[in-house]
Structures are given as structure tokens and as C-alpha cells.
C-alpha positions as CSV (number, residue, x, y, z in Angstrom):
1,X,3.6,-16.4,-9.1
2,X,5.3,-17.2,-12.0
3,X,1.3,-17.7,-13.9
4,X,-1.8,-16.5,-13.0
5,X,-3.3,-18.3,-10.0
6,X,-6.2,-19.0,-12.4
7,X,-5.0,-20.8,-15.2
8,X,-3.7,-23.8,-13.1
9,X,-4.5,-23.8,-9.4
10,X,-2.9,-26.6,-8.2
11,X,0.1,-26.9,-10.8
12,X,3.8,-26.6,-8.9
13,X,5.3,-22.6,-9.5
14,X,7.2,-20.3,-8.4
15,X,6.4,-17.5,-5.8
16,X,8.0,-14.3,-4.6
17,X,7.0,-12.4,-1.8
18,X,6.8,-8.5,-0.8
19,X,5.8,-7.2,2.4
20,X,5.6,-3.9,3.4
21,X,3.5,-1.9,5.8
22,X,1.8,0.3,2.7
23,X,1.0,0.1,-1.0
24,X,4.4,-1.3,-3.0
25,X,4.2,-0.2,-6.5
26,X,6.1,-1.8,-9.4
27,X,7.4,0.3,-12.0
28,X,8.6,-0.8,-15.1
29,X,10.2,1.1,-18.0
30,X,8.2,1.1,-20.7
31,X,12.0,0.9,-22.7
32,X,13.0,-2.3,-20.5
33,X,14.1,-4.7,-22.4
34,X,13.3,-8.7,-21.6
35,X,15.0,-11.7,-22.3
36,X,11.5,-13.0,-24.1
37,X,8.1,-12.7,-24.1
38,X,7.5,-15.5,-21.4
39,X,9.1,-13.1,-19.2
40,X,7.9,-9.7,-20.3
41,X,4.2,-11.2,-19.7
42,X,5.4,-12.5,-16.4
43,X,6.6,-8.6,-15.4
44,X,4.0,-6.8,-16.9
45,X,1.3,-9.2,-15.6
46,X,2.4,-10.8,-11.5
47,X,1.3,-7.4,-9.9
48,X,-2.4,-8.9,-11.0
49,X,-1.8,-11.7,-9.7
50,X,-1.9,-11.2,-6.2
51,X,-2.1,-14.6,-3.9
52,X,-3.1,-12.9,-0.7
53,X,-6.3,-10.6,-1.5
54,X,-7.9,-11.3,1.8
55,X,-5.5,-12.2,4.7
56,X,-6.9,-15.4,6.3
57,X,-7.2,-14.9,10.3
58,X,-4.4,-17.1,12.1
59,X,-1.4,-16.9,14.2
60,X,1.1,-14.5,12.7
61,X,4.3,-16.1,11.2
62,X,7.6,-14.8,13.0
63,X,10.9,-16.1,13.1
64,X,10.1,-18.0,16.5
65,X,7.3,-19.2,14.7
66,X,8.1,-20.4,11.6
67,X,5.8,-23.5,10.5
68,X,6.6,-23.0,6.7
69,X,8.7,-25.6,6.2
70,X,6.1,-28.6,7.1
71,X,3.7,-26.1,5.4
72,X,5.3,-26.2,2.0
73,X,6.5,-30.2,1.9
74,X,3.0,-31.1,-0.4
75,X,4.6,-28.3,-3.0
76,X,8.1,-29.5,-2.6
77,X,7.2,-33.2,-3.3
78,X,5.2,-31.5,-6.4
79,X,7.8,-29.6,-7.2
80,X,10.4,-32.8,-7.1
81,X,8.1,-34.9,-8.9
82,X,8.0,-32.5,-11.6
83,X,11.8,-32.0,-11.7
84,X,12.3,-35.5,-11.9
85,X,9.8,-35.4,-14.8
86,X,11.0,-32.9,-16.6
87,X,14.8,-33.5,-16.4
88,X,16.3,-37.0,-17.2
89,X,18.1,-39.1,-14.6
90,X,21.8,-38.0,-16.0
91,X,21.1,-34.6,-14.5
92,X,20.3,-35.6,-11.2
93,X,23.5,-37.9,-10.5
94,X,25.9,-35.5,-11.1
């Protein structure tokens, strides 16, 4: 996530995921430089802010199984909504 899940649970963000089959551990320079400070508390902070502590029992998602696009309409609409917001008409029509 692109904020801790905490400070606004159902706002529109962004999310990345990694998968592996053990630990993944991030490593950041401690001479890396950022673009900002938005970003260098994003890095330093998304390892803490882990979506999936507990893995909720279900059917495991595979390529021949792949509901995520009618799972992730609600944040898409968000997500729009917020675009359309944020970003005036003129930016849209072109």
C-alpha cells in the first residue's frame, strides 16, 4: 500500500504484490537517495504494512481462476471517482 492500512481503510491506493514461497526481505541502502520524503516514508515504512497477515481460507487464485477483475470493480469505480475529482475535465478529453 501506498499508506498504512490504518490511517484510512477504505480510502482508494495503491498496492503491490510479492509472493514467494519463504520470507522476502527488503533491503534498502541506508545511502539511497529518494525523490522526497513522501516516498522515502513510503520505502522505509510498506514492509509494515502488510495487507495479508492472516491468509483467509478460500479457493486459491490461478490463472484458470482468476475472479480479480469483478473483485476489484468497487476500487476501480473509487479509484475513477477520485481521478475525476482530483483532475479537471481538460485532462480527461485528450
Amino acid at each position: 500500500m501506498d499508506a498504512a492500512p490504518a490511517d484510512e481503510p477504505y480510502a482508494a491506493g495503491n498496492v503491490v504484490f510479492f509472493a514467494s514461497d519463504g520470507p522476502l526481505v527488503f533491503t534498502i541502502p541506508v545511502n539511497a537517495v529518494l525523490d522526497d520524503r513522501a516516498a522515502e516514508r513510503i520505502l522505509r515504512s510498506f514492509e509494515n504494512w502488510e495487507v495479508l497477515q492472516n491468509i483467509p481460507r478460500g479457493r486459491i487464485i490461478t490463472d484458470e481462476r482468476n475472479p480479480l477483475t469483478s473483485l476489484q470493480l468497487p476500487i476501480a469505480e473509487e479509484h475513477f471517482e477520485a481521478m475525476n475529482k482530483l483532475l479537471p475535465p481538460e485532462v480527461w478529453l485528450h
